[in-house]
N, C-alpha and C positions, 0 to 999 in steps of 0.2 A: 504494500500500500504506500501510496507518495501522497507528499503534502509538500506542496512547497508556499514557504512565506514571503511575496513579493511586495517591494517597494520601499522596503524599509532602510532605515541605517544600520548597518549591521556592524556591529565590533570586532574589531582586529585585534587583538592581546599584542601580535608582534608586533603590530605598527602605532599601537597605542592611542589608536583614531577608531573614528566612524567611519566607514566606508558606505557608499552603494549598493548593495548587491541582493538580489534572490538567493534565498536555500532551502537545498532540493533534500528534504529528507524521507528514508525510505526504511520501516516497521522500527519506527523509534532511533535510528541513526542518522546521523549528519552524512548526507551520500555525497551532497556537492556544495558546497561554501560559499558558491559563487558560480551560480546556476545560469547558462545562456539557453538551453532548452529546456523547456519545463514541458513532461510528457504530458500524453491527450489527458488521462484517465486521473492527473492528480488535481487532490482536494487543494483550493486556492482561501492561502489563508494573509487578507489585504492588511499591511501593514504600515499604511500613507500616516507621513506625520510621525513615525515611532521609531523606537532605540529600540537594538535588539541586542542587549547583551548574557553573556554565560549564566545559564542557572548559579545560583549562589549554593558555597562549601563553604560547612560552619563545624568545625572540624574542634570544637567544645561545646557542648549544650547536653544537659541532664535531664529537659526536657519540656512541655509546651503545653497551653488548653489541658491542666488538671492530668496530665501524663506525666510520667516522672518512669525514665530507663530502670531505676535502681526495683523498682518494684512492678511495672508494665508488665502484663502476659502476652503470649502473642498478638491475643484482641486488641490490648492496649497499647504494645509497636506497631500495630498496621497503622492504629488510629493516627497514631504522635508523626507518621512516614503521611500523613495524608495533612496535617496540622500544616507541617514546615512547609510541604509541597508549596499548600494555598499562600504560605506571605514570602515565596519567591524562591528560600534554600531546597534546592532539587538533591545534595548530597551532603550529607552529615554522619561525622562519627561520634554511636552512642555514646554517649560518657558517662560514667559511672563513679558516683562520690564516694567515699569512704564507708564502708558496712562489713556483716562480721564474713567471715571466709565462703559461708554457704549459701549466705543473701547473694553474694556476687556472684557465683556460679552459677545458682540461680538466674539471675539476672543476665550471666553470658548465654545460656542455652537460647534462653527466650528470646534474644536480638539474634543470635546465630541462626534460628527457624526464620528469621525473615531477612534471609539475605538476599533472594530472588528478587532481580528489577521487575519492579511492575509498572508501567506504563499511568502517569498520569498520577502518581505517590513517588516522593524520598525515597533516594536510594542509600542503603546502611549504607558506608564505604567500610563498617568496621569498629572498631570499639574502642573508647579513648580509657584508660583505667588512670582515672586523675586520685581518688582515692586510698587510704590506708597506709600509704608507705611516704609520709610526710613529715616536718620538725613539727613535734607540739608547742615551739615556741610562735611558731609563724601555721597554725592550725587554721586560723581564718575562724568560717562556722561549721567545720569537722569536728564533731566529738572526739573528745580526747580517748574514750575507752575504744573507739574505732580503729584507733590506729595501728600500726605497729612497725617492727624493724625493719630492714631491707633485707627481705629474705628471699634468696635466689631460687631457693627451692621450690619455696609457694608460687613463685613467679614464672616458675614451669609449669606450674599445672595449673594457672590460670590460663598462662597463653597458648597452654593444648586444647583447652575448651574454647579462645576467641579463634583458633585458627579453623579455614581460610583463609579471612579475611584480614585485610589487613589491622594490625596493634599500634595503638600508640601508647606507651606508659609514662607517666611523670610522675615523680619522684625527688626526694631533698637528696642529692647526690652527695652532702657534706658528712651525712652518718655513714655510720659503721656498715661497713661492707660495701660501700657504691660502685666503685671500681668494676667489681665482680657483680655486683647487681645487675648495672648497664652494660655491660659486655655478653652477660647472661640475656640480655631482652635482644642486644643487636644481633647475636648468635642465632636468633630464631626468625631475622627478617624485622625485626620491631624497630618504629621508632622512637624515641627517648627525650622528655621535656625537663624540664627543670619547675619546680613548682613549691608553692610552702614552705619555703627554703628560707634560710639562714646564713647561707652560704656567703664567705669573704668574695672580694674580686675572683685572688692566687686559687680560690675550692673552685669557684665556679668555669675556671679557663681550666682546667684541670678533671672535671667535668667533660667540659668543652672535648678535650683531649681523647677520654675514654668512651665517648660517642652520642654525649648529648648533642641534640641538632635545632633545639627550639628553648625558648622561656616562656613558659606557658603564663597568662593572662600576666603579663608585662607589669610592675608596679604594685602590682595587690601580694600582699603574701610576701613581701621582699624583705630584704634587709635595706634599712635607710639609706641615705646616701649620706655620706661623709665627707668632708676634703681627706682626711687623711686615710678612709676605707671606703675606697666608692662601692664594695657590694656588690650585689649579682642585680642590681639594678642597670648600673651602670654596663657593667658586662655584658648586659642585653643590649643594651642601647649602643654599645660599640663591638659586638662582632661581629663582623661582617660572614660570616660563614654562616651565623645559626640564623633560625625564623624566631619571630617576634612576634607573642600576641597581644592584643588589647582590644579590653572592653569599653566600646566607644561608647557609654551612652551618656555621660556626664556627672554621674555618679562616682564610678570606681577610680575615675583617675580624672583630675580640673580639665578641661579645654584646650588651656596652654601645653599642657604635660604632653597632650598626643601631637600638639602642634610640632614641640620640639621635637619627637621620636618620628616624625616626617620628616624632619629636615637632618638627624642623624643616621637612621638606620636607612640602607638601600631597600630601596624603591620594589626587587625584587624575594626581599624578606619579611617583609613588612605583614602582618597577618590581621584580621577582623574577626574577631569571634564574640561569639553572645553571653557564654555561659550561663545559659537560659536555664529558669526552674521551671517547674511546673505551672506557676502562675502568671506566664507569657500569654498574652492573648488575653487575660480575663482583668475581671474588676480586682478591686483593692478588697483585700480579707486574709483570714488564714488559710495559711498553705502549709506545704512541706517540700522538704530535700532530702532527699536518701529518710523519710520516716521522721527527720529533727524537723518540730513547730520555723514558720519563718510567718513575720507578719509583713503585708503588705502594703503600704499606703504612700498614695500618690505615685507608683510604679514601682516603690522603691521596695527592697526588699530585705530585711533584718532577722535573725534570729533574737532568740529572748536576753543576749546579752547586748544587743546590739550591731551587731556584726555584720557587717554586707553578706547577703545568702546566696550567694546568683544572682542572676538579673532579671529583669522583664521585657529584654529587648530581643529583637528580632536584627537576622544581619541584614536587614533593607533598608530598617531605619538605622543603622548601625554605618551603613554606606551612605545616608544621607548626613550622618552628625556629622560623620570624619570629613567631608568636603564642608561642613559648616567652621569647624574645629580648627581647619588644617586652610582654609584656601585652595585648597588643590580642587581640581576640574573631576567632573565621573570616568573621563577621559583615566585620568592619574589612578583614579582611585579603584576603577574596576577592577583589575588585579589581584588587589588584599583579599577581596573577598570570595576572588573566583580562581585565578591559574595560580595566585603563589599557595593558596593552603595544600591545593592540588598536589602540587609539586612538592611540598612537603612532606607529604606520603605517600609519591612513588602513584599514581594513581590519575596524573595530570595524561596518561593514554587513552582515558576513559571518561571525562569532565572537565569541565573549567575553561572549555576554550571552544570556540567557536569555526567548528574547522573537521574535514573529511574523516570518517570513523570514529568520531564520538558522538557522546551517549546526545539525543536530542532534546536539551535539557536549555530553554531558555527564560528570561522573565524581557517582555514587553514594556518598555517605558515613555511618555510621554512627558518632557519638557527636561533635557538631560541641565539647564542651569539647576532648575528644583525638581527632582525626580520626581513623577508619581506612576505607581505601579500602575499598569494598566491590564495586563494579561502572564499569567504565568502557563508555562510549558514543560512537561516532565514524561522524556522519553517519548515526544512527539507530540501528543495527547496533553490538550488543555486541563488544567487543574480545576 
């Protein structure tokens, strides 16, 4: 079956523009990028006046609309894959907070039963294990009894239950055993964040070294900045080798703060994520994360000590703050949210870009100075 979408602007990741172009997609694949015959028999989907760029990869989020990964059955991942579909993210990896060893297994089987693309819903890319293996000093709103050491062992036989699919694990690399922890995750194909951490600069390059690739939600969880210990704050912000994420919504980190980490970190590390709870999409009330109370009001979202819980933000609006934040054009900003997360886990062959043999996964925009969604597309098929 072909569909092709004509007249639109359509996004170039390599050339970092809008282009002209038709595309010609055929049972949920991108067949031609840049379509000059469009056969008799295909569905004409009119695109005059619209941006068409990459479905969005939110590659942290625990989950959306009263879903929550840590506890969802299969019913309740098909739902949360149909949730992100509708506000634009077409691939996301589950993430799973901190819980006791047999919730999370748990928890892996259930996402692992819906790994199947389905046409017109989120596709899992995989499973983020941000949970349990954290500093309790920098815990964030992880129960403290949740936690525990870095244990290489356990970390086999979690990542024998996410596999297929791709892993990511984040982890405070400055305790005991890290080395061996994350060499143990990259041994198995995994990739490795830094997160909750405590970690000095010298821990965190060091880190760096034995096969961290990212700093997972950038600023939150860190150790401060110092003049005389810049921290693993700063180590985010200047290596140029690993990916960066941050929660753009104005809460977790000032305005200015992401403005800077635009104008330090490259352009092609740079990451947007949500770290969304469950209470994404809805009103203000109690909710939860991984089963701990979070209250909600005015989007914002706290545990009973106070503590930022996740977010409430979605990466659409997440691509609109960062060009409000940063100055930067949708042009600049497309990227973060779409080909660099991609590429961050090996999976940029399959999403994030707008181009022959990937997945058919786009979101339609109308007015790219102030975005507004207009149409989302996942594996072909309108959401």
């Amino acid at each position: 079956m072909y569909t092709v979408f004509k007249n639109g602007f359509v996004y170039n990741t390599d050339l970092r523009e809008f282009v002209r172009a038709d595309v010609l997609c055929e049972n949920g694949i991108i067949a031609d990028a840049d379509c000059k015959s469009v056969p008799a028999d295909a569905e004409v989907v009119d695109c005059t006046g619209l941006y068409m760029i990459p479905g969005l990869v939110d590659v942290h989020s625990h989950g959306r609309t009263k879903g929550d990964f840590n506890y969802a059955d299969e019913d309740g991942v098909r739902a949360l894959r149909k949730s992100y579909a509708a506000s634009g993210t077409t691939t996301l990896m589950a993430t799973l907070a901190s819980d006791t060893k047999e919730s999370l297994l748990a928890s892996m089987e259930a996402i692992g039963r819906n790994r199947t693309v389905e046409p017109g819903t989120a596709t899992i890319a995989g499973t983020h294990l941000e949970g349990r293996y954290l500093n309790p000093k920098r815990r964030g709103a992880h129960a403290t009894e949740l936690l525990c050491p870095l244990d290489a062992e356990e970390l086999t036989e979690f990542i024998g239950k996410m596999l297929p699919l791709p892993i990511h694990v984040s982890c405070a690399p400055e305790m005991e055993g890290g080395e061996t922890f994350i060499k143990t995750a990259k041994s198995f194909g995994a990739t490795c964040g830094m997160v909750h951490s405590d970690a000095t600069y010298e821990e965190s390059m060091n880190a760096v070294a034995w096969g961290v690739t990212s700093f997972t939600h950038t600023y939150n969880a860190m150790r401060p900045i110092h003049h005389r210990e810049p921290g693993n704050m700063v180590a985010s912000l200047l290596t140029d080798s690993a990916y960066s994420e941050f929660i753009v919504d104005g809460e977790h980190s000032h305005p200015m703060m992401i403005a800077m980490a635009s104008r330090l970190k490259p352009a092609d590390k740079l990451i947007l994520v949500t770290d969304s709870m469950e209470a994404a999409g809805c009103e203000d009330g109690e909710y939860a994360i991984a089963g701990l109370p979070v209250y909600v009001q005015n989007g914002r979202a706290v545990n009973s000590e106070g503590a930022l819980a996740g977010s409430t933000l979605d990466l659409f609006t997440a691509v609109c703050n960062y060009m409000k934040f940063t100055g930067k054009t949708l042009e600049e900003t497309v990227p973060c949210a779409t080909s660099n997360p991609a590429a961050m886990l090996g999976i940029g062959n399959l999403c994030g870009k707008i181009a022959n043999g990937l997945r058919a996964d786009f979101v339609l925009i109308e007015n790219k100075e102030s975005p507004v969604r207009k149409a989302v597309y996942a594996g072909g098929v309108r959401v």
